[in-house]
mmCIF entry with sequence, helices, sheets and N, C-alpha, C, O atoms, coordinates in Angstrom:
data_MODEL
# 
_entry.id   MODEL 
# 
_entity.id                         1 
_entity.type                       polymer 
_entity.pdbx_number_of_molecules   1 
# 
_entity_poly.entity_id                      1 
_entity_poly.type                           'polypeptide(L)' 
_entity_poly.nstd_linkage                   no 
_entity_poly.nstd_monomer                   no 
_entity_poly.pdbx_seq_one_letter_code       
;(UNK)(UNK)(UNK)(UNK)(UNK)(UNK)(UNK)(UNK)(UNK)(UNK)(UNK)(UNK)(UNK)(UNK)(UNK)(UNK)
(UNK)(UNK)(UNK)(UNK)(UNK)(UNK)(UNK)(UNK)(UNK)(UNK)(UNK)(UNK)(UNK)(UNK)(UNK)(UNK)
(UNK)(UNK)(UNK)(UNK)(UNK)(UNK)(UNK)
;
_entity_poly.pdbx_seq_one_letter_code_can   XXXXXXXXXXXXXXXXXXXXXXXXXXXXXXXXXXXXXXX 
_entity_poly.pdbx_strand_id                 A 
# 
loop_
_entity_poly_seq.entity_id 
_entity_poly_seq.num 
_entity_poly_seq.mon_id 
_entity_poly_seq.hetero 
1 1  UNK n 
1 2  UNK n 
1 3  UNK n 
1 4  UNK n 
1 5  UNK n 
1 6  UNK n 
1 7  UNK n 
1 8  UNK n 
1 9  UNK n 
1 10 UNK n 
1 11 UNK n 
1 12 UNK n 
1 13 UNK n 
1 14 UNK n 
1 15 UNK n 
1 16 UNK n 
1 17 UNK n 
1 18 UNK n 
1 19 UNK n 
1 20 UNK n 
1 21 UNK n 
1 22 UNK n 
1 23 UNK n 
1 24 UNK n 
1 25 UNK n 
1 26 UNK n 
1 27 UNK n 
1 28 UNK n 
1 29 UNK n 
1 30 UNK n 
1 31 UNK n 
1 32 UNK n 
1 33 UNK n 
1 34 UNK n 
1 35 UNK n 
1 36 UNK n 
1 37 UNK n 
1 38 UNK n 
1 39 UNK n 
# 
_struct_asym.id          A 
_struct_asym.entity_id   1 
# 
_struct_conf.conf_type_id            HELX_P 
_struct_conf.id                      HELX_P1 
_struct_conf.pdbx_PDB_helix_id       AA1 
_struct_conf.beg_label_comp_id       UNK 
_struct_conf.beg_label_asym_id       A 
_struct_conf.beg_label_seq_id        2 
_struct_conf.pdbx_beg_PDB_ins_code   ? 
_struct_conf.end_label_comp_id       UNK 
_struct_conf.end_label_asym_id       A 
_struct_conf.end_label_seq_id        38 
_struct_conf.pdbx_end_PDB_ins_code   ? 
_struct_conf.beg_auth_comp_id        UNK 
_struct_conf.beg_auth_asym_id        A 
_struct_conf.beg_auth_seq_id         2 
_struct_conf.end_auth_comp_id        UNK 
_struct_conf.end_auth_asym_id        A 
_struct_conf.end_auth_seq_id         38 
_struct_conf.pdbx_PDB_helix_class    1 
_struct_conf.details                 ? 
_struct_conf.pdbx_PDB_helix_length   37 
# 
_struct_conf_type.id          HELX_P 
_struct_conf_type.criteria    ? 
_struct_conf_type.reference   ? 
# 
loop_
_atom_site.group_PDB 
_atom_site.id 
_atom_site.type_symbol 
_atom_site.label_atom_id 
_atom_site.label_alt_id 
_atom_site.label_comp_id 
_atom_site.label_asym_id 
_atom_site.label_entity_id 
_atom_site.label_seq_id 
_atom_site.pdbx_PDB_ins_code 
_atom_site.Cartn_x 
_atom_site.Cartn_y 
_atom_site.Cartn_z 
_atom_site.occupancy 
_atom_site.B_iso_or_equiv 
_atom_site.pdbx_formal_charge 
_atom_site.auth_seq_id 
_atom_site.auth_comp_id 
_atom_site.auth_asym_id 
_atom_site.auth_atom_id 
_atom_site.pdbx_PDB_model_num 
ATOM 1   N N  . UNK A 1 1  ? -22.846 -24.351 -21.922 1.00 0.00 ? 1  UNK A N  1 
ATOM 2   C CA . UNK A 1 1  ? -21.412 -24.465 -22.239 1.00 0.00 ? 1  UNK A CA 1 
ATOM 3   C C  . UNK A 1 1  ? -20.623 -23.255 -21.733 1.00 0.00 ? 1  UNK A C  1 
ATOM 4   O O  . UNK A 1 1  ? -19.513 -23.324 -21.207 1.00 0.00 ? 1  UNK A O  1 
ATOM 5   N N  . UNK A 1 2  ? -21.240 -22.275 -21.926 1.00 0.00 ? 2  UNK A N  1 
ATOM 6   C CA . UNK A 1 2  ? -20.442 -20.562 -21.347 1.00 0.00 ? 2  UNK A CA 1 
ATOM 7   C C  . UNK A 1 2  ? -20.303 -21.110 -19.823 1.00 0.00 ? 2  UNK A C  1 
ATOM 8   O O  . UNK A 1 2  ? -19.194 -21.298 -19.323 1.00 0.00 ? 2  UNK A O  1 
ATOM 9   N N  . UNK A 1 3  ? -21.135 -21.276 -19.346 1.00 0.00 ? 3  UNK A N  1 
ATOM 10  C CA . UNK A 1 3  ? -20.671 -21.313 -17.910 1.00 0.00 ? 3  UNK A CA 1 
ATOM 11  C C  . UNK A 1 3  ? -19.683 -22.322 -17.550 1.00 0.00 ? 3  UNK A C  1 
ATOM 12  O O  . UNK A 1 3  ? -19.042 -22.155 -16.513 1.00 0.00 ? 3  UNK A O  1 
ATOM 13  N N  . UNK A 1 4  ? -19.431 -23.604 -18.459 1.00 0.00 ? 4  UNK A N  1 
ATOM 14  C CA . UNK A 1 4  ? -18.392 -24.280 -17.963 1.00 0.00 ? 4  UNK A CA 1 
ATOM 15  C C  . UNK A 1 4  ? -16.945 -23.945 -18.150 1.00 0.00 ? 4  UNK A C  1 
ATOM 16  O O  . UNK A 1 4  ? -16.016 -24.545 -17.610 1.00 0.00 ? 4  UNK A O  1 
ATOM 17  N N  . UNK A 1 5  ? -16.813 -22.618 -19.215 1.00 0.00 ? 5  UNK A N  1 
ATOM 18  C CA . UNK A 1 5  ? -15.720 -21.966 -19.691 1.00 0.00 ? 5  UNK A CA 1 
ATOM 19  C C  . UNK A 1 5  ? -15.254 -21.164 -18.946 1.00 0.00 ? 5  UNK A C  1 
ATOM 20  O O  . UNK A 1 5  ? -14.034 -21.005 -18.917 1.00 0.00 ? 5  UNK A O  1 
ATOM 21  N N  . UNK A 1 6  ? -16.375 -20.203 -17.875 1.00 0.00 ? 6  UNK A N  1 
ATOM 22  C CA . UNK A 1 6  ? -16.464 -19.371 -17.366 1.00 0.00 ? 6  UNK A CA 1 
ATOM 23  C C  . UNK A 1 6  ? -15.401 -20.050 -15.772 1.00 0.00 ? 6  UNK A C  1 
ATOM 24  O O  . UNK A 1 6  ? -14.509 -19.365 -15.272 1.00 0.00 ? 6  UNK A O  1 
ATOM 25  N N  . UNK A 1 7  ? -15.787 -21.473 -15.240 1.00 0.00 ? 7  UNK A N  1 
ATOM 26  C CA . UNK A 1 7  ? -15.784 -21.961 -13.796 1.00 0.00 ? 7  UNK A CA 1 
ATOM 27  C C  . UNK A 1 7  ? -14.501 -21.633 -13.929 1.00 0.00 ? 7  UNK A C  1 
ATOM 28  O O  . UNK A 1 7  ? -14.067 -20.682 -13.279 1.00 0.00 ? 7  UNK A O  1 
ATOM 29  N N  . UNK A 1 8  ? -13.542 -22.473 -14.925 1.00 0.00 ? 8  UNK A N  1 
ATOM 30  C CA . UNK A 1 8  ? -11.780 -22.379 -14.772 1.00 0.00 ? 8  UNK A CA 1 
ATOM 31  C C  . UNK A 1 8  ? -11.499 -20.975 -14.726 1.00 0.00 ? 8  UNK A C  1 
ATOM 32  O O  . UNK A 1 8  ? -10.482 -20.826 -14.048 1.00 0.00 ? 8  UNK A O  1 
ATOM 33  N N  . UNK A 1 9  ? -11.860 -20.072 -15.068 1.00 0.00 ? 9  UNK A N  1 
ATOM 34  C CA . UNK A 1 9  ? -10.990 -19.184 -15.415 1.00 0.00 ? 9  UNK A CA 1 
ATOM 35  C C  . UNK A 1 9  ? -11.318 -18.379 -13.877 1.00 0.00 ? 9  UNK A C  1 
ATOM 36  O O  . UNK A 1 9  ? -10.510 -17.636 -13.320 1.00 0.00 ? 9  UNK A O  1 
ATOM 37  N N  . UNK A 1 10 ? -12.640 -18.709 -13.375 1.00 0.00 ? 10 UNK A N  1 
ATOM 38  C CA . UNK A 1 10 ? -12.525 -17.902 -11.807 1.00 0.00 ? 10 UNK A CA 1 
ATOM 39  C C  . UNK A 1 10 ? -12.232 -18.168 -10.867 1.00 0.00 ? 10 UNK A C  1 
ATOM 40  O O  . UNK A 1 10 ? -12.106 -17.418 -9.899  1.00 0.00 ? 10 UNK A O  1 
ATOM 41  N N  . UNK A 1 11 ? -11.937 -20.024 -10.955 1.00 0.00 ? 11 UNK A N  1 
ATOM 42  C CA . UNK A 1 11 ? -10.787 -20.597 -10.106 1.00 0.00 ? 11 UNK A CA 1 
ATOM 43  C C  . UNK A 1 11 ? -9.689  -20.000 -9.998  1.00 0.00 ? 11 UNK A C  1 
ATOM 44  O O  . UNK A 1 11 ? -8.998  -19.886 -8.986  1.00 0.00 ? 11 UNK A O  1 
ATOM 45  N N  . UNK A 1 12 ? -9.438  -19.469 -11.391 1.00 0.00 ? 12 UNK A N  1 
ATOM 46  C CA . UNK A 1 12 ? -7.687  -19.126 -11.768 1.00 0.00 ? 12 UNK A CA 1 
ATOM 47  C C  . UNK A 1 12 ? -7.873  -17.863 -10.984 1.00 0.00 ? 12 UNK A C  1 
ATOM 48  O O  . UNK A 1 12 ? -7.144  -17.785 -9.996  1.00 0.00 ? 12 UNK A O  1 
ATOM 49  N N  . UNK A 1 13 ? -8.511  -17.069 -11.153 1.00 0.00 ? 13 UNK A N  1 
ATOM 50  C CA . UNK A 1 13 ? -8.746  -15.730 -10.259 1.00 0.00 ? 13 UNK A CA 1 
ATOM 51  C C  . UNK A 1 13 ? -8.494  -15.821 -9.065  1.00 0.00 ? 13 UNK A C  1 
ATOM 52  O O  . UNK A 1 13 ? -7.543  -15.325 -8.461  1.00 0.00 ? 13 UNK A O  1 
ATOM 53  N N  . UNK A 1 14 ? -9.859  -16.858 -8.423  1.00 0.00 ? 14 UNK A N  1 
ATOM 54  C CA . UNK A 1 14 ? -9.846  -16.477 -7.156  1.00 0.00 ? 14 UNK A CA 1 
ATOM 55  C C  . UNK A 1 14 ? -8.119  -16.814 -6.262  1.00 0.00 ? 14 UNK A C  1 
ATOM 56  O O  . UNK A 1 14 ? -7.747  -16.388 -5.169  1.00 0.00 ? 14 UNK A O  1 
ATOM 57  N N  . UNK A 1 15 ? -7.177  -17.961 -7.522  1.00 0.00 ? 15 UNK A N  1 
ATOM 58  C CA . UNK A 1 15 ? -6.411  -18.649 -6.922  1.00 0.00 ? 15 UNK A CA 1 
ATOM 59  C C  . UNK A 1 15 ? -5.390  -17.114 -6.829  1.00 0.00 ? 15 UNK A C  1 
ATOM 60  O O  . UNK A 1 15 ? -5.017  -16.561 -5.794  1.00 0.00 ? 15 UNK A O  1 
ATOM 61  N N  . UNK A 1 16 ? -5.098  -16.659 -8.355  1.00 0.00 ? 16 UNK A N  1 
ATOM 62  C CA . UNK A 1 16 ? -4.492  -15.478 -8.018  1.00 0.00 ? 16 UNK A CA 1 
ATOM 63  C C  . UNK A 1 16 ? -4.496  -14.563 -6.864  1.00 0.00 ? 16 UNK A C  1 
ATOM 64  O O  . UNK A 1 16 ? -3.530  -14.145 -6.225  1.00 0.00 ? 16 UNK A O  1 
ATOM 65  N N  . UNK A 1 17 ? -6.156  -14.247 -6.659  1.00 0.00 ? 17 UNK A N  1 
ATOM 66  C CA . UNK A 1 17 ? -6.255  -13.682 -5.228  1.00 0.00 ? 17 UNK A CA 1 
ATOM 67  C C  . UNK A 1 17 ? -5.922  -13.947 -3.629  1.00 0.00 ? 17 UNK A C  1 
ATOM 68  O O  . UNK A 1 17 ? -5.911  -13.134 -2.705  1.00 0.00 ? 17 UNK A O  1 
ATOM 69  N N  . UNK A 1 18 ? -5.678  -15.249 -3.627  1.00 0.00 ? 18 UNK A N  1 
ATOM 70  C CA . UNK A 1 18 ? -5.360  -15.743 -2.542  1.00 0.00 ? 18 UNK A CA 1 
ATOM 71  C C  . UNK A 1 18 ? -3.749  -15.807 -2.564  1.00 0.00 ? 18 UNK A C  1 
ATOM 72  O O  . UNK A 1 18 ? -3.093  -16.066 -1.555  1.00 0.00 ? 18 UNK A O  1 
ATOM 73  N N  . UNK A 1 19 ? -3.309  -15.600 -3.553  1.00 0.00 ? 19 UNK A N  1 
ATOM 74  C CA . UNK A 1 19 ? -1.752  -15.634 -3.688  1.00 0.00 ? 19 UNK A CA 1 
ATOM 75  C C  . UNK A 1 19 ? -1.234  -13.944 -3.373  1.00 0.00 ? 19 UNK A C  1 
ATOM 76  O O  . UNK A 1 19 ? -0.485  -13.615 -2.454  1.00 0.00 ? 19 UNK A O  1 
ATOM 77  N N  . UNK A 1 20 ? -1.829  -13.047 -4.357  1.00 0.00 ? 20 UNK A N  1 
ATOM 78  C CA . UNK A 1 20 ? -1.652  -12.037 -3.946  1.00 0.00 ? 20 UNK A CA 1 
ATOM 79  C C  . UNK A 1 20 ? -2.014  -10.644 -2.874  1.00 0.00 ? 20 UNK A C  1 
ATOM 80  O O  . UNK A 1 20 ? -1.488  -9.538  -2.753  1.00 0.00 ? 20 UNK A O  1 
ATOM 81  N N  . UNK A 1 21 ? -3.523  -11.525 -1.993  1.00 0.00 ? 21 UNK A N  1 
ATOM 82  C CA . UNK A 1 21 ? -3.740  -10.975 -0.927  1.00 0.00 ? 21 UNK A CA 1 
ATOM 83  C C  . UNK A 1 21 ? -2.844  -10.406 0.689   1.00 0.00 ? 21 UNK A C  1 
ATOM 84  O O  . UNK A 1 21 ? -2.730  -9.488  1.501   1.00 0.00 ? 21 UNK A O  1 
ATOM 85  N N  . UNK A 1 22 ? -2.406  -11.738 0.324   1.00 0.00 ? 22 UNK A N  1 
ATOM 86  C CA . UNK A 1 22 ? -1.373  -11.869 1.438   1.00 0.00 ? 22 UNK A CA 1 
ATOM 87  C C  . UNK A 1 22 ? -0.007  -10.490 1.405   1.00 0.00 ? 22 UNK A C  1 
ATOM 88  O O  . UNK A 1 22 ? 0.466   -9.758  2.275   1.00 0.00 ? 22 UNK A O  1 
ATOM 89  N N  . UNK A 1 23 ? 0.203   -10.641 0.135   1.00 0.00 ? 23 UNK A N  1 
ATOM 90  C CA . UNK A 1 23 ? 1.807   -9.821  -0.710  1.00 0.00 ? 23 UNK A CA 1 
ATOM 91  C C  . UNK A 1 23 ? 0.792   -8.488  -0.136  1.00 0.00 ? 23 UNK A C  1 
ATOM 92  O O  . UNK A 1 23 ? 1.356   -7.664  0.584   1.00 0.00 ? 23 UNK A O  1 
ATOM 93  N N  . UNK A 1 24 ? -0.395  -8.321  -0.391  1.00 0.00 ? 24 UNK A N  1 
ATOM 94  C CA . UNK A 1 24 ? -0.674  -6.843  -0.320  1.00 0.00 ? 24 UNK A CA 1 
ATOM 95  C C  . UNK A 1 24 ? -1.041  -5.909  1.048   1.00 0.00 ? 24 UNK A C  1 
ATOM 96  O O  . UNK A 1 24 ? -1.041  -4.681  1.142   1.00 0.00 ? 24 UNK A O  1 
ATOM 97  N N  . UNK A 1 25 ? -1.370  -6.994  2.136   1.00 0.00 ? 25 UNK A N  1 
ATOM 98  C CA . UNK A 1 25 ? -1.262  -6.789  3.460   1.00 0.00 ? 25 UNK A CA 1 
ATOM 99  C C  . UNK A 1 25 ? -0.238  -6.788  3.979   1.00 0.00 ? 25 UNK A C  1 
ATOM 100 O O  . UNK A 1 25 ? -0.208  -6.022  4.941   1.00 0.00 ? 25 UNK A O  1 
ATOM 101 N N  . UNK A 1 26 ? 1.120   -7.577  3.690   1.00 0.00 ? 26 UNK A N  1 
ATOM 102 C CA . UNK A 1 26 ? 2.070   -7.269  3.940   1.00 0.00 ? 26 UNK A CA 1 
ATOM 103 C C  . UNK A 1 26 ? 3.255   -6.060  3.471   1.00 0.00 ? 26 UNK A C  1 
ATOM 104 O O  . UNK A 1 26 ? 4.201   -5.627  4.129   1.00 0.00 ? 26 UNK A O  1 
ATOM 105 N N  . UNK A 1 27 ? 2.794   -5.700  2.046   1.00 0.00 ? 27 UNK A N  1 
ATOM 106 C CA . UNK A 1 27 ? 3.431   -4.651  1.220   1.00 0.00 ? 27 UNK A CA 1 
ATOM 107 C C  . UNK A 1 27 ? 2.498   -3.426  2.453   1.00 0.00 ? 27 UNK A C  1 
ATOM 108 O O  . UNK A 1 27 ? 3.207   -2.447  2.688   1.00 0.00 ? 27 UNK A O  1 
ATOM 109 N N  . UNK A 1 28 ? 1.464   -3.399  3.002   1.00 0.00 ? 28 UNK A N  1 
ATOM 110 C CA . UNK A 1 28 ? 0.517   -2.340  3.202   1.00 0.00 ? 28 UNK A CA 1 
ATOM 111 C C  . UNK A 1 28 ? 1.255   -2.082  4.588   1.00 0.00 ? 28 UNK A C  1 
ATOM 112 O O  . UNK A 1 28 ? 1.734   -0.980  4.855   1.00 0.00 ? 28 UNK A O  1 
ATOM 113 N N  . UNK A 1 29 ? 1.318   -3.217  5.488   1.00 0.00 ? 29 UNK A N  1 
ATOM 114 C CA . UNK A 1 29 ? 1.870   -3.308  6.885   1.00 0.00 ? 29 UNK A CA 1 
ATOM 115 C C  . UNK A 1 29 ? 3.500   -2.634  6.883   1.00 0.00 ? 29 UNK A C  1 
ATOM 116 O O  . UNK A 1 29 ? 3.944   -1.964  7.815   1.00 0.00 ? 29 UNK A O  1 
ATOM 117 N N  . UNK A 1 30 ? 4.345   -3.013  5.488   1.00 0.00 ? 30 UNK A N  1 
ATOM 118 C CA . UNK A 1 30 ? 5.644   -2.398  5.329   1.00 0.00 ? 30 UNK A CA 1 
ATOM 119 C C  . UNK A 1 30 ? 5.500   -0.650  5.439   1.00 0.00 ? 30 UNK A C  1 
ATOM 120 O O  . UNK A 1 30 ? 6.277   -0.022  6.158   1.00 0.00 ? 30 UNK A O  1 
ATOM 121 N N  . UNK A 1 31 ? 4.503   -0.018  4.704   1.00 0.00 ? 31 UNK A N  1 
ATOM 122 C CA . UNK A 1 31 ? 4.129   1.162   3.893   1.00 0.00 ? 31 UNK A CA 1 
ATOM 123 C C  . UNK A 1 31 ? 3.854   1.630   5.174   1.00 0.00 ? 31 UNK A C  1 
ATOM 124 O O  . UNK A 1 31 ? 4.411   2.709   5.377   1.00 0.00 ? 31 UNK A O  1 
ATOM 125 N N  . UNK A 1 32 ? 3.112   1.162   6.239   1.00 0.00 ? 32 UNK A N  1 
ATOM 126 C CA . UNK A 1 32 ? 2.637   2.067   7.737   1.00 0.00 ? 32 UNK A CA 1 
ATOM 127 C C  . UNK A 1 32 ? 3.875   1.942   8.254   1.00 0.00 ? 32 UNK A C  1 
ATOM 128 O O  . UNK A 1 32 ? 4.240   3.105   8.423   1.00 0.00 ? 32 UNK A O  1 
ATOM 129 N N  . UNK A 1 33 ? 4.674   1.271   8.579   1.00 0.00 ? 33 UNK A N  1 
ATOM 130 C CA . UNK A 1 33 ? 5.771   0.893   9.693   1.00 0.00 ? 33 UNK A CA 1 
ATOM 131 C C  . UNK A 1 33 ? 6.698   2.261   8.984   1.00 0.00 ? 33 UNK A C  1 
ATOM 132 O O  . UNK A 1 33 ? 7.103   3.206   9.661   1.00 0.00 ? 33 UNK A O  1 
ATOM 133 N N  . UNK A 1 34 ? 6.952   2.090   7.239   1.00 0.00 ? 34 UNK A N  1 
ATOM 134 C CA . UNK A 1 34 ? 8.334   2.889   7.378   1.00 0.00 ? 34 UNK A CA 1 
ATOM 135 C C  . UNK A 1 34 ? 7.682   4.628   7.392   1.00 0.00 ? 34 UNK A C  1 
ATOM 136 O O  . UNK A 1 34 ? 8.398   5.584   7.689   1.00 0.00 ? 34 UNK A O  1 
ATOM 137 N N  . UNK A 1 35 ? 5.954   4.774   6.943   1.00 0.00 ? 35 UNK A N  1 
ATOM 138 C CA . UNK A 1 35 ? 5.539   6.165   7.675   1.00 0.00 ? 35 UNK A CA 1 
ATOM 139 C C  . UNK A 1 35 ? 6.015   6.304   9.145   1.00 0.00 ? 35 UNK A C  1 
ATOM 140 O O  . UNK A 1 35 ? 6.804   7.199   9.445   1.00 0.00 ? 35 UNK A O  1 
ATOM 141 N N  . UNK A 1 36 ? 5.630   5.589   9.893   1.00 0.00 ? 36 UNK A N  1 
ATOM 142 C CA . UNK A 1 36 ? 5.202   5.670   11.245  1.00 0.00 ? 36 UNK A CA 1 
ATOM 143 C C  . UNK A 1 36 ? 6.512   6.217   11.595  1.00 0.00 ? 36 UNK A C  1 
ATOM 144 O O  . UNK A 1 36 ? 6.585   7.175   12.365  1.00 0.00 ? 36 UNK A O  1 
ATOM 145 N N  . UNK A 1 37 ? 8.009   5.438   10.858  1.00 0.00 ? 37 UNK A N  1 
ATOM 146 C CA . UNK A 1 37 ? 9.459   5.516   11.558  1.00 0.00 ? 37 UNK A CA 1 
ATOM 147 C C  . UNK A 1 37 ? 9.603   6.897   11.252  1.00 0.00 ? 37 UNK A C  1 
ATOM 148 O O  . UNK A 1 37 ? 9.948   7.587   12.211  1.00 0.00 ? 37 UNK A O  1 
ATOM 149 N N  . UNK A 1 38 ? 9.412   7.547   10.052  1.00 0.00 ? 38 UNK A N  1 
ATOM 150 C CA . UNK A 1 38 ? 10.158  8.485   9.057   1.00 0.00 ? 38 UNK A CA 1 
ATOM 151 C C  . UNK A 1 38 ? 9.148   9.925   9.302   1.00 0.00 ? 38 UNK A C  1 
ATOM 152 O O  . UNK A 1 38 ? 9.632   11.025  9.037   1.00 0.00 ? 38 UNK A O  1 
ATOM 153 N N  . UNK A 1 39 ? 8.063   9.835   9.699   1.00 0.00 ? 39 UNK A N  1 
ATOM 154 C CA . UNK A 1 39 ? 7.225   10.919  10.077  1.00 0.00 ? 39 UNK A CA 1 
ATOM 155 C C  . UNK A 1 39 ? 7.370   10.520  11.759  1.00 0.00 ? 39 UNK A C  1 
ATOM 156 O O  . UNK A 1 39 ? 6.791   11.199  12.606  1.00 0.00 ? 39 UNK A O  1 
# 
C-alpha cells in the first residue's frame, strides 16, 4: 500500500520538475548575459 501512496506524489514531483527546469535555465542564461554586459 506505501508504495501506491508513494507513485502520485513523485509524479507530482517529477511534474513540478519539468515545469520548473526550464524557468531555471532560463533565469541562469538571464544571470550570465546581464554579468557578461555589466562586467
Amino acid at each position: 500500500m506505501q508504495r501506491l501512496l508513494h507513485r502520485p506524489a513523485l509524479a507530482v514531483t517529477d511534474l513540478g520538475v519539468a515545469r520548473i527546469a526550464p524557468l531555471c535555465r532560463a533565469i541562469d542564461s538571464l544571470t550570465r548575459l546581464l554579468h557578461s554586459g555589466f562586467c
